[in-house]
N, C-alpha and C positions, 0 to 999 in steps of 0.2 A: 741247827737241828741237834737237838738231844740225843745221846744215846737211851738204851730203854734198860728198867731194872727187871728181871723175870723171875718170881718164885716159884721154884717147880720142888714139888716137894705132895710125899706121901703124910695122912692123917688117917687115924680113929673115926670113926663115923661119930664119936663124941669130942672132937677136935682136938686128939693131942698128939705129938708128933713124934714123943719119946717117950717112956714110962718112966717114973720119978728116977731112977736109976741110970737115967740116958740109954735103956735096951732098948734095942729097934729090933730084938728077932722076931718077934711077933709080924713086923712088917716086910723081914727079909722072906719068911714061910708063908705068904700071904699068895693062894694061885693066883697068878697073873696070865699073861698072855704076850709072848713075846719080849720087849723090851720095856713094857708098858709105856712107850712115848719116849722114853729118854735119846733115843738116838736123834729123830728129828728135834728136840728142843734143843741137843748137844749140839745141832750143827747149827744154829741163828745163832751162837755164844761163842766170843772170842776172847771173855775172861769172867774169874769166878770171883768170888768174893764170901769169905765165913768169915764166923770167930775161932779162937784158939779152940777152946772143946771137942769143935765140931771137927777141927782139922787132927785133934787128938786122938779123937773116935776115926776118922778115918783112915787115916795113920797103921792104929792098932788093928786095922778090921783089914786089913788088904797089903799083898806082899808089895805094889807098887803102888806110887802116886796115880791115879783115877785121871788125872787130869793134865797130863805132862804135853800137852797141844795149847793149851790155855796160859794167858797171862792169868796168875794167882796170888791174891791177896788177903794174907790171912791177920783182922784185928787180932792182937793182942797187948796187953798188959804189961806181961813180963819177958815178949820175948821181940828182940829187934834182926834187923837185918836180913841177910838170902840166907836160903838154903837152898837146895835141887829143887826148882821149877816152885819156889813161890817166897813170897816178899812179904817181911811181916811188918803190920804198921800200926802204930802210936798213936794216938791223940785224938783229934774230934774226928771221929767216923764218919758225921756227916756231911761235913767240909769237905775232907776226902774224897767221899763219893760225890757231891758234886760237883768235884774238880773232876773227877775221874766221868762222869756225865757227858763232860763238854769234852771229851778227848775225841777223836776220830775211832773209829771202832764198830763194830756191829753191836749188840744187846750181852749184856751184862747178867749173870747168874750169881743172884743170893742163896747159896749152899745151904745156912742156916750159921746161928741159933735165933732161940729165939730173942735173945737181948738186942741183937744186932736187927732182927726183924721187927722189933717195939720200937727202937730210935726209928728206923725208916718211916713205919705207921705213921709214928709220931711227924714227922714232916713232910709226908707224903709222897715218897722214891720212888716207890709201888709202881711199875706202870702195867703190867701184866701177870696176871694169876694162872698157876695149873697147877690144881689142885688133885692128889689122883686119892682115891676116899677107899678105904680097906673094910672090911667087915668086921669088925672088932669095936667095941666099947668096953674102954682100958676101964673108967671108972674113974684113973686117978694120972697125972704123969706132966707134961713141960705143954702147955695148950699153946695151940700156934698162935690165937691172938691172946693177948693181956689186956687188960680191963684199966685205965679206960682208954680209947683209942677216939682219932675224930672219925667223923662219919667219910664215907668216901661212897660215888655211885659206880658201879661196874657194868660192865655189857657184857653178855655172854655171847661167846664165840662158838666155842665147838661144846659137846658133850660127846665122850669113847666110852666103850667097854674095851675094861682089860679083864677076860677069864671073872675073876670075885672082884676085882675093882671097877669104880667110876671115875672118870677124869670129867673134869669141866675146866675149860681154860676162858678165862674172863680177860676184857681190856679195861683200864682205869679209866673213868671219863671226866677228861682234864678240861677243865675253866678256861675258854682262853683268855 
């Protein structure tokens, strides 16, 4: 048995996840309601997975690590080794994560970006969507998918109201 990949992640009602600038205030100031889902999706997940960016932006935006319960693995480039509460890693990402698939574990969270979420597309990681949809059309900024991607069929699970947002969390439906 697999473990499962989960993207839980906020969007644009015209699908983009960050404005060309990587700003997410827009979606920090966005009424919500409560935690908008994040605690129950926080607790099926016993480790996270971003790119450097994403861990840079989060880094600067919060006096502590967000995620110091979690095994954490951050792709990068240029940077190796541990730091407090996360492991940076090299080379083919998607090797990785399939190695990382077959470990013993509960469900796996892909934090972001979106380079790191176009290779998965690209081979199809994906195993469950929650998408939570803000009221805003940015116009212009980082779109959660890139063009082209293969097709994939989904099953819808739940739909929430948070406050101004919609969640819809989908399951991937996998070929056996």
């Amino acid at each position: 048995m697999s473990r499962e990949i989960v993207v839980f992640i906020g969007i644009s009602l015209d699908g983009f996840i960050a404005k060309e600038n990587d700003d997410l205030q827009w979606l920090e100031e966005t009424e919500g309601e409560g935690d908008n889902g994040y605690t129950d999706m926080y607790q099926t997940i016993d480790t996270v997975i971003m790119g450097k960016r994403t861990f840079d932006y989060i880094m600067e935006h919060n006096d502590t690590f967000p995620y110091p319960d979690k095994k954490c693995y951050v792709f990068s480039k240029s940077q190796t080794g541990k730091v407090e509460h996360v492991e940076f890693v090299q080379g083919d990402l998607v090797a990785f994560t399939k190695n990382l698939k077959q470990q013993p574990g509960t469900k796996i969270w892909m934090v972001g970006g979106a380079d790191i979420l176009d290779a998965f597309l690209q081979e199809q990681l994906v195993d469950e969507w929650i998408i939570t949809i803000t009221p805003h059309l940015l116009g212009a900024g980082i779109p959660l998918f890139k063009q082209p991607r293969p097709f994939e069929d989904l099953k819808l699970l739940e739909i929430k109201r948070y406050g101004q947002m919609v969640q819809m969390h989908y399951k991937v439906k996998k070929e056996a």
